[in-house]
DOVO-372182 format. One record per residue: residue number from 1; residue in one letter; x, y, z of N, C-alpha, C in turn. Coordinates in pm, 1 decimal. Layout:
N
seq  type  n.c1  n.c2  n.c3  ca.c1  ca.c2  ca.c3  c.c1  c.c2  c.c3
NUM  a  X  Y  Z  X  Y  Z  X  Y  Z
...
This chain:
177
seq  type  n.c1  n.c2  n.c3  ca.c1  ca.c2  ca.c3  c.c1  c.c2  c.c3
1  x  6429.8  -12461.0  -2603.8  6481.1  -12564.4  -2516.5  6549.9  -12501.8  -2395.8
2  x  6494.7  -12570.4  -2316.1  6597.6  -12525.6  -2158.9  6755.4  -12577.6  -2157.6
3  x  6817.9  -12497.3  -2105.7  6991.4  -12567.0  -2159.6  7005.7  -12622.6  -2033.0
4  x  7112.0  -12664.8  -1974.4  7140.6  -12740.6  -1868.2  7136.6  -12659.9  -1729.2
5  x  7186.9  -12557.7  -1742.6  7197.8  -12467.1  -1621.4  7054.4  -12406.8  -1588.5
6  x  6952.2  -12395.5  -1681.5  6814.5  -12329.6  -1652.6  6756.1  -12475.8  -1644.4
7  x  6822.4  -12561.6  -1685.8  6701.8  -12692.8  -1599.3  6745.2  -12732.2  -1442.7
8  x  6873.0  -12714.2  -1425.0  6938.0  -12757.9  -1284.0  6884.8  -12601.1  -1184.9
9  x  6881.0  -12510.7  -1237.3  6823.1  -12369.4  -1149.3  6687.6  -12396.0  -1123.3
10  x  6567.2  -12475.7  -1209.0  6481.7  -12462.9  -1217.6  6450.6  -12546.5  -1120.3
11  x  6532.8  -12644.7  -1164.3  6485.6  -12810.8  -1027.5  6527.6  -12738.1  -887.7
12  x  6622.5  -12691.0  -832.1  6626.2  -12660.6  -717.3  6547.6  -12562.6  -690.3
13  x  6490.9  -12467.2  -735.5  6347.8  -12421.9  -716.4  6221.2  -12456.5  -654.8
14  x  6223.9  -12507.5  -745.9  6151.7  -12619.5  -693.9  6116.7  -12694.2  -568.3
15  x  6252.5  -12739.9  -560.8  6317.9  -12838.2  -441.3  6274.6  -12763.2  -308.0
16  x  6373.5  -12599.6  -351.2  6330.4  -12513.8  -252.9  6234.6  -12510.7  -181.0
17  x  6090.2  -12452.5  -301.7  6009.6  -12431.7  -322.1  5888.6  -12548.9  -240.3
18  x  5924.8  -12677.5  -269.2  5843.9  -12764.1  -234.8  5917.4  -12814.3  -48.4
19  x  6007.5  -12780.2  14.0  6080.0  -12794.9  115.4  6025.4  -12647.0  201.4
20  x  5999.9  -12556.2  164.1  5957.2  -12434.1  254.7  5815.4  -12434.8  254.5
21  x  5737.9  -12518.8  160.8  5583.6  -12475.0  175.8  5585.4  -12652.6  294.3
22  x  5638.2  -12741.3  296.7  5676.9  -12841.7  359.3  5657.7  -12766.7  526.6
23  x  5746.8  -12736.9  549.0  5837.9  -12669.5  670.8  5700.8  -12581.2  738.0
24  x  5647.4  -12472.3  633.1  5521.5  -12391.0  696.8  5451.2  -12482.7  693.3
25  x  5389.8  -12585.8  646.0  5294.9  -12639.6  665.8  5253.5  -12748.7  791.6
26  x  5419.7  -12781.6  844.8  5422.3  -12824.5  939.2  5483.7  -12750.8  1058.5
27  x  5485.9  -12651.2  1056.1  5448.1  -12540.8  1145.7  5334.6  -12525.8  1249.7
28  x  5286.5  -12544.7  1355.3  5201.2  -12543.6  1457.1  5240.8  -12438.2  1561.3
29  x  5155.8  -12338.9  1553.8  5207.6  -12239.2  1683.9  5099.3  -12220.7  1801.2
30  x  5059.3  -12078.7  1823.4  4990.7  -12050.7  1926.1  4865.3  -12043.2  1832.4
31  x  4810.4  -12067.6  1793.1  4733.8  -12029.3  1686.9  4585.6  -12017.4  1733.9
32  x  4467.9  -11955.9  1654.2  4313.9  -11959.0  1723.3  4264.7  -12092.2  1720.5
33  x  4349.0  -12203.7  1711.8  4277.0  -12308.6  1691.1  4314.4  -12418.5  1915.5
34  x  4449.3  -12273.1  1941.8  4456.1  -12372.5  2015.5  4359.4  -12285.8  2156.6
35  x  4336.1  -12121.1  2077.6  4244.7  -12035.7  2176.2  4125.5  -12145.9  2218.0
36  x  4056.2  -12170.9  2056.4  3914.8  -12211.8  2044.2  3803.6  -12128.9  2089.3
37  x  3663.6  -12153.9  2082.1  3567.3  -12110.5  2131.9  3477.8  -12175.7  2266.6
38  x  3351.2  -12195.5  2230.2  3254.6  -12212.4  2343.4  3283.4  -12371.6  2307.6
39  x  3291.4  -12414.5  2210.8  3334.3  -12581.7  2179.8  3415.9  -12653.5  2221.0
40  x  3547.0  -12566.3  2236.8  3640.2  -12679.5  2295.8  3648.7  -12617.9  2467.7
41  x  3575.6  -12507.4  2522.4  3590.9  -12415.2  2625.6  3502.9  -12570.4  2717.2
42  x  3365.5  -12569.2  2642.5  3252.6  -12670.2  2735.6  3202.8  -12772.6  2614.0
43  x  3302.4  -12885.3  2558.5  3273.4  -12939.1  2457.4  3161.8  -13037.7  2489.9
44  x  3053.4  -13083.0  2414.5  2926.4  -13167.1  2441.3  2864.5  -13161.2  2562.6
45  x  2871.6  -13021.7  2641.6  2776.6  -13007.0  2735.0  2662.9  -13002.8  2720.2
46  x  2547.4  -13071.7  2770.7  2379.1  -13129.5  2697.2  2347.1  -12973.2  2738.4
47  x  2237.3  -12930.8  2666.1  2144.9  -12812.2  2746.1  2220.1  -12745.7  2756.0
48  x  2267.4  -12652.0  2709.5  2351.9  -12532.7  2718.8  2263.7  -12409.3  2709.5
49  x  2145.8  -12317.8  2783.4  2131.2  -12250.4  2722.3  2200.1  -12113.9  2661.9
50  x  2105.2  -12040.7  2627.2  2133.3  -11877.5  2555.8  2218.6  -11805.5  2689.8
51  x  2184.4  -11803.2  2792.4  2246.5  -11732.8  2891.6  2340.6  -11780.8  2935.2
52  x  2353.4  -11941.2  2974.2  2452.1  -11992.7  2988.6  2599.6  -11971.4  2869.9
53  x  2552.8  -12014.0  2778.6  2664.2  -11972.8  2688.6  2701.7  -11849.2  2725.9
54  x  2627.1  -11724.2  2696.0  2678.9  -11555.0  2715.4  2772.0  -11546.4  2835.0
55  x  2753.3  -11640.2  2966.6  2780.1  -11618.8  3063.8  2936.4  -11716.1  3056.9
56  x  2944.6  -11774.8  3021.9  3077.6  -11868.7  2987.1  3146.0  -11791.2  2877.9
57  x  3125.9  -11767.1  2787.5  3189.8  -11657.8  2695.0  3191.5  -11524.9  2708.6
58  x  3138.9  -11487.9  2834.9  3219.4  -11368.2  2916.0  3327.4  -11377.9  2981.9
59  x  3299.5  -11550.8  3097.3  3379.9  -11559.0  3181.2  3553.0  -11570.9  3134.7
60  x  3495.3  -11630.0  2974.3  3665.4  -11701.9  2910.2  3676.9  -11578.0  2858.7
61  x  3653.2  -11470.1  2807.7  3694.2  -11334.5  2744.0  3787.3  -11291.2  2863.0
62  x  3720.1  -11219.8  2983.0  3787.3  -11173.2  3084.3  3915.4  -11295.2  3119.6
63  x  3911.8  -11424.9  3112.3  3993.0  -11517.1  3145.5  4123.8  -11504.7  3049.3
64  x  4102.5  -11522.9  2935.3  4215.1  -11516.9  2811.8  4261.1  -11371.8  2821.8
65  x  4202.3  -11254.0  2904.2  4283.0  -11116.9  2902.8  4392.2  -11129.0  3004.9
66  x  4304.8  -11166.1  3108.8  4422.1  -11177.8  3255.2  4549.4  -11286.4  3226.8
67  x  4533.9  -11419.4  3170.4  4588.8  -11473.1  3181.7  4738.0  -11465.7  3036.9
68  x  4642.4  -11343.2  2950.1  4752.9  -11286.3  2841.0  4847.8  -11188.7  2899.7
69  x  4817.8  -11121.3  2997.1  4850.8  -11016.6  3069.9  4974.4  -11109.8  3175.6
70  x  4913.8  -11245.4  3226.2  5045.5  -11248.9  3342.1  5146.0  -11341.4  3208.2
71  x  5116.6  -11404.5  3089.2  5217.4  -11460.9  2983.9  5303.7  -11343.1  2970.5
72  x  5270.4  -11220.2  2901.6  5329.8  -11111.3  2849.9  5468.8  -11095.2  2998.8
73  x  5407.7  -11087.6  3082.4  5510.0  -11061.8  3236.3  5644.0  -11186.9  3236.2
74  x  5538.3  -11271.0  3212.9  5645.5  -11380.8  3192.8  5770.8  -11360.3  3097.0
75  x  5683.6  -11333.1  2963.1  5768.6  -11302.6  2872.0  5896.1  -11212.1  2902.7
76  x  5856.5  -11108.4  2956.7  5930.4  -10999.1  3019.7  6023.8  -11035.0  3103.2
77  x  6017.3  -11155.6  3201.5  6060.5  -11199.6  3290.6  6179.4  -11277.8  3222.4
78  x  6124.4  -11361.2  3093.6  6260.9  -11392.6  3070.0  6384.7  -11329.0  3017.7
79  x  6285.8  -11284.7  2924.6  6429.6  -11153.8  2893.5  6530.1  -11066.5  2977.4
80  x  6457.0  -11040.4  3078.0  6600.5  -11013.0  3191.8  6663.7  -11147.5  3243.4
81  x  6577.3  -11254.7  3277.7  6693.6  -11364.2  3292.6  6762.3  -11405.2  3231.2
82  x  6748.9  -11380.5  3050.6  6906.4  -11395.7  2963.2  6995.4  -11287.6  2992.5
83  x  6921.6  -11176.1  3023.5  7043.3  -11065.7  3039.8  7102.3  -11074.6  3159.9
84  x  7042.9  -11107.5  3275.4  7102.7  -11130.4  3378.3  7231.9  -11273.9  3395.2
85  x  7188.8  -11411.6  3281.2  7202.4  -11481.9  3302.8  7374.1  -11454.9  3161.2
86  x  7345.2  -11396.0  3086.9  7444.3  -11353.0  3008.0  7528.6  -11261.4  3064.9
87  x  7525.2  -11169.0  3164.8  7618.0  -11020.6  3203.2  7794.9  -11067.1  3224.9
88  x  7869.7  -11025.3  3182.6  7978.5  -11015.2  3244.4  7990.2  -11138.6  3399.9
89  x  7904.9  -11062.8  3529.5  7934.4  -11085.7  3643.5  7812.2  -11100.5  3667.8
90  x  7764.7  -11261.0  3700.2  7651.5  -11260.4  3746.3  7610.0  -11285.1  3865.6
91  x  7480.9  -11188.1  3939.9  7463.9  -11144.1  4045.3  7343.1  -11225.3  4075.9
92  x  7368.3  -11357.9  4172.5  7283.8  -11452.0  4156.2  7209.6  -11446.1  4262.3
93  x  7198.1  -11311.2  4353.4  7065.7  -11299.3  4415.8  6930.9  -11258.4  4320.4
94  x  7014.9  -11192.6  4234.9  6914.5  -11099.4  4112.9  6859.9  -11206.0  4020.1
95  x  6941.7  -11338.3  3965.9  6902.9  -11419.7  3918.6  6773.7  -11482.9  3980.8
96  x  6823.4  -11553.9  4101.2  6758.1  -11630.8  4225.0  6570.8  -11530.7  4203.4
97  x  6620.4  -11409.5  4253.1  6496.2  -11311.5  4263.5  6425.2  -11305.3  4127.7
98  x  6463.7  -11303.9  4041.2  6387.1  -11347.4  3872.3  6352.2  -11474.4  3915.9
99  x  6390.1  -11575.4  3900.6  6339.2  -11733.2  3889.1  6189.3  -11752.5  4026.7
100  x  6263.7  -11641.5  4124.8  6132.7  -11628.5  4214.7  5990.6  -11563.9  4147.0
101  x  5989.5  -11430.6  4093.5  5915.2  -11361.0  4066.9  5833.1  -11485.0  3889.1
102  x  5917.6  -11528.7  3852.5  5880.9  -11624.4  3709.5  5773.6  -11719.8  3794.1
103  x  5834.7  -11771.9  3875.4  5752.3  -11906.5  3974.0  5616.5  -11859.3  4028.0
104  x  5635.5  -11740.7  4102.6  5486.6  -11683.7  4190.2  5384.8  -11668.3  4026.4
105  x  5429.6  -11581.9  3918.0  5315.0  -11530.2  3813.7  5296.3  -11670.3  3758.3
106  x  5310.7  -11792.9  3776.5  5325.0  -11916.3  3759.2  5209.4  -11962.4  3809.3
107  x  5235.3  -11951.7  3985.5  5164.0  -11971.3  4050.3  4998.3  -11902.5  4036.6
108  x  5028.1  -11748.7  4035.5  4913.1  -11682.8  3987.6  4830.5  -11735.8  3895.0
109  x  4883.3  -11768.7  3802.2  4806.1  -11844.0  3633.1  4739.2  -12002.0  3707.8
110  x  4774.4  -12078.7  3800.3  4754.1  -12171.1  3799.3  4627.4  -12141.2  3908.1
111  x  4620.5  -12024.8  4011.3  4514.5  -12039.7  4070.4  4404.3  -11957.6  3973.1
112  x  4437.1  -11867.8  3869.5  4348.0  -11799.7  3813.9  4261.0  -11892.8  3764.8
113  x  4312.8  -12064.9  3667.1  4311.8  -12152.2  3645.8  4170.2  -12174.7  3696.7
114  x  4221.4  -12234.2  3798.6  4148.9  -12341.9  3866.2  4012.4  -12257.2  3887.2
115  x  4002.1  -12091.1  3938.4  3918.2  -11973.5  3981.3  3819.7  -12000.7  3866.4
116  x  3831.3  -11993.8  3742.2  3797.4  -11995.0  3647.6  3712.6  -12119.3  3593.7
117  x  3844.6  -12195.4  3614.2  3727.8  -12375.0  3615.5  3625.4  -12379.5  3717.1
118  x  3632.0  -12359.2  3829.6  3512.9  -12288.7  3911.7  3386.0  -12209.2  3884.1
119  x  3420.3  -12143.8  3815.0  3310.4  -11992.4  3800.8  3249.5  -12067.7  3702.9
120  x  3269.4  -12169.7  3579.2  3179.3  -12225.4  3464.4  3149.1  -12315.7  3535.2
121  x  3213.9  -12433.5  3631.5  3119.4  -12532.5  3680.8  2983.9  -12456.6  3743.8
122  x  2987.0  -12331.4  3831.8  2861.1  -12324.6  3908.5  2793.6  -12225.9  3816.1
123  x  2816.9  -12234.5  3757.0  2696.2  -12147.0  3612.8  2600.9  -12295.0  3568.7
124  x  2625.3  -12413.6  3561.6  2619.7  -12548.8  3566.2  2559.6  -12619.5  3636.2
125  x  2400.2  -12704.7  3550.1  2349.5  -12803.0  3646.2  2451.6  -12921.6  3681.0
126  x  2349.1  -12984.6  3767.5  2425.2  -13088.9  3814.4  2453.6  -13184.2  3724.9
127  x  2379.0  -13242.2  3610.3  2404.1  -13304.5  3492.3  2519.0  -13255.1  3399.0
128  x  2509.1  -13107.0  3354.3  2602.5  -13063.0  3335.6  2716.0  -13041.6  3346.7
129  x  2776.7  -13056.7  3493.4  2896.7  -13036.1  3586.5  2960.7  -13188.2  3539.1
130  x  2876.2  -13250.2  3506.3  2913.5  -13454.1  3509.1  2938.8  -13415.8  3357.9
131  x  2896.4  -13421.0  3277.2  2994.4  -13357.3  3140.7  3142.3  -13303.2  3149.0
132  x  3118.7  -13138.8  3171.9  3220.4  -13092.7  3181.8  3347.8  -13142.7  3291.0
133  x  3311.7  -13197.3  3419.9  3413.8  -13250.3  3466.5  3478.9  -13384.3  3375.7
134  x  3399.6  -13465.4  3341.1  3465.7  -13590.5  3261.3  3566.1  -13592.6  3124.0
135  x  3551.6  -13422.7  3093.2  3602.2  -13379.9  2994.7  3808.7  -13353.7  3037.4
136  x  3870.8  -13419.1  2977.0  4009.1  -13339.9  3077.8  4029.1  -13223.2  2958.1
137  x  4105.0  -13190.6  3062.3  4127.4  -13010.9  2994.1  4268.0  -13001.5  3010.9
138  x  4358.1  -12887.0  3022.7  4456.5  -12867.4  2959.0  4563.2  -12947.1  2866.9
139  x  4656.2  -12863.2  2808.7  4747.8  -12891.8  2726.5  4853.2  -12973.1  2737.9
140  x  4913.1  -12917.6  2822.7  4976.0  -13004.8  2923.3  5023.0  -13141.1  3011.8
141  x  4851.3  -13121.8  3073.8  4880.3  -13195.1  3163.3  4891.7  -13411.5  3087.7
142  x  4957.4  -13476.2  3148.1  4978.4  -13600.8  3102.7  4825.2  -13665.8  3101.8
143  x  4807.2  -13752.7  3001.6  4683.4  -13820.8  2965.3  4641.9  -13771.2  2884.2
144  x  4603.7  -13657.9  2930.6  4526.3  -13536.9  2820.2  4504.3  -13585.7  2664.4
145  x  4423.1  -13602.4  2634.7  4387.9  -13625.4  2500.8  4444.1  -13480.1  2406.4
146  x  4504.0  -13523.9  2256.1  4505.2  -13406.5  2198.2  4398.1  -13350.8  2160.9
147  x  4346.6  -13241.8  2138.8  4270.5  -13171.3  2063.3  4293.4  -13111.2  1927.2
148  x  4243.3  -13023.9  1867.7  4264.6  -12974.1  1760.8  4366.9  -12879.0  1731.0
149  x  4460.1  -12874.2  1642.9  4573.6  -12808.3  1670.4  4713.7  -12862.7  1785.5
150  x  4679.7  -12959.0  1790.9  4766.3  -12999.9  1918.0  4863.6  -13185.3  1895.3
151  x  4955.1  -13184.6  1865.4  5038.7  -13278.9  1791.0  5029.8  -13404.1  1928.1
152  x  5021.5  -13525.6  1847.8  5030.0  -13668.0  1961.1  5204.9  -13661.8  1985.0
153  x  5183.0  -13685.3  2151.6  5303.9  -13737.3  2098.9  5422.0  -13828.6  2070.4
154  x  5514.6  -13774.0  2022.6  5624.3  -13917.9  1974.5  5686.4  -14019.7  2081.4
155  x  5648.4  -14171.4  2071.9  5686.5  -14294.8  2140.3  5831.3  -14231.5  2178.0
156  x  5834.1  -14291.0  2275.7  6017.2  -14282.9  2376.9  6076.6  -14113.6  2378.3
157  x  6007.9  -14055.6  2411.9  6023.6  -13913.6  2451.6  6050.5  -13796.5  2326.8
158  x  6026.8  -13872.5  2184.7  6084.8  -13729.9  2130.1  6046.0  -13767.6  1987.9
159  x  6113.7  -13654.3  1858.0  6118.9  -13713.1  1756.2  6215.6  -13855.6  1716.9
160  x  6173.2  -13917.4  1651.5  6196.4  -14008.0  1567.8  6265.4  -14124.8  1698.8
161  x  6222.5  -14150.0  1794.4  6254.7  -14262.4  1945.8  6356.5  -14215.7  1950.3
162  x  6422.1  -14101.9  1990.4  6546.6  -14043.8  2059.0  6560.6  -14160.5  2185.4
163  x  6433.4  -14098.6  2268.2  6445.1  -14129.5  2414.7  6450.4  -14002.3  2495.8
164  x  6374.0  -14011.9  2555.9  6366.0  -13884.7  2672.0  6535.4  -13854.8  2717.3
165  x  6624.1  -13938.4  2700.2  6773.6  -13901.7  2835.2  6887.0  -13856.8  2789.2
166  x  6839.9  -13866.6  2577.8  6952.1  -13803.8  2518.3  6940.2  -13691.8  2490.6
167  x  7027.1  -13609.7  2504.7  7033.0  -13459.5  2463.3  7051.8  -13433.7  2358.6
168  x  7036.9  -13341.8  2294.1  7041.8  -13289.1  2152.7  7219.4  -13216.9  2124.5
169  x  7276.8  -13209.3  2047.9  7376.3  -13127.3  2066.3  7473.7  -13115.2  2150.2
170  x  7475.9  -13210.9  2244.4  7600.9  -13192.9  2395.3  7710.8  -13236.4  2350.6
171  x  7841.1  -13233.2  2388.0  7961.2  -13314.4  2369.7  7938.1  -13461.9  2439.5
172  x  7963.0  -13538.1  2336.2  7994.1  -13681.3  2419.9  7783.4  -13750.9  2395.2
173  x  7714.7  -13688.3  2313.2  7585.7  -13748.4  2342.0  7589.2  -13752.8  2220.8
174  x  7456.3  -13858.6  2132.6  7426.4  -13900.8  2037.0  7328.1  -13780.0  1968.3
175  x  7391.6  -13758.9  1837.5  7303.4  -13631.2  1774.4  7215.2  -13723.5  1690.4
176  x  7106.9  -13721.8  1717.5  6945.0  -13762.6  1676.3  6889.7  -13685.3  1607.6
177  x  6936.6  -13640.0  1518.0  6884.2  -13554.1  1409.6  6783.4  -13687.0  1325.8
């Protein structure tokens, strides 16, 4: 027989147990689902041939390097703006000059973007181009349908109808946990 203390250890185990596989499971990150392939790259484009594909799954190979390459910068970029933004004495040309340099590799990604949405439309008949344009594309942008890997989202700006205007955690605001 289990005595009282190995049944109450056992249940929160459990509890644990069933609350952390919970938590990972609703976990969503950067994951290959939100990379994708030639499917969600040119989804239900008619006539796709053999070359066409090779030639679009070159263009997004070289595309997902460059555009990992200016994230990583970014990344980089912020980490001196906590340190800058944390120092003792902060030197808010140096700040100013980070938030500049964050904005331009910003900018960069958004014309690489567009360079890119370019280079697969004219690989593309004209039938084709009427597909892929009708398709919206990024993550982001508002309307956008979700895709796979990619959460709807929650009525009135947030979890559980916060509202877009309340803050999380501030003095004097409603905690919406």
């Amino acid at each position: 027989m289990l005595t009282r203390g190995m049944k109450t250890a056992l249940t929160f185990a459990i509890i644990l147990l069933m609350a952390t596989a919970t938590d990972a499971f609703a976990q969503r990150g950067r994951g290959l689902d939100r990379v994708g392939g030639l499917e969600q790259v040119c989804p239900n484009i008619p006539n796709l041939t053999e070359e066409q594909q090779q030639q679009i799954t070159e263009l997004r190979t070289a595309h997902l390097k460059e555009m990992q390459s200016k994230r990583d910068q970014i990344d980089v970029n912020r980490a001196q703006y906590r340190a800058l933004m944390r120092g003792d004495r902060a030197d808010m040309d140096a700040i100013n000059a980070n938030i500049d340099e964050r904005t331009e590799l910003r900018n960069q990604m958004e014309k690489t973007q567009a360079a890119h949405h370019q280079a697969i439309r004219n690989l593309l008949t004209e039938e084709q181009r009427v597909w892929f344009d009708a398709v919206p594309r990024g993550f982001s942008r508002a309307g956008a349908r979700p895709g796979p890997g990619m959460r709807q989202a929650a009525p009135y700006g947030g979890r559980g109808g916060r509202g877009a205007g309340v803050m999380r955690n501030r003095p004097g605001s409603r905690r919406g946990f």
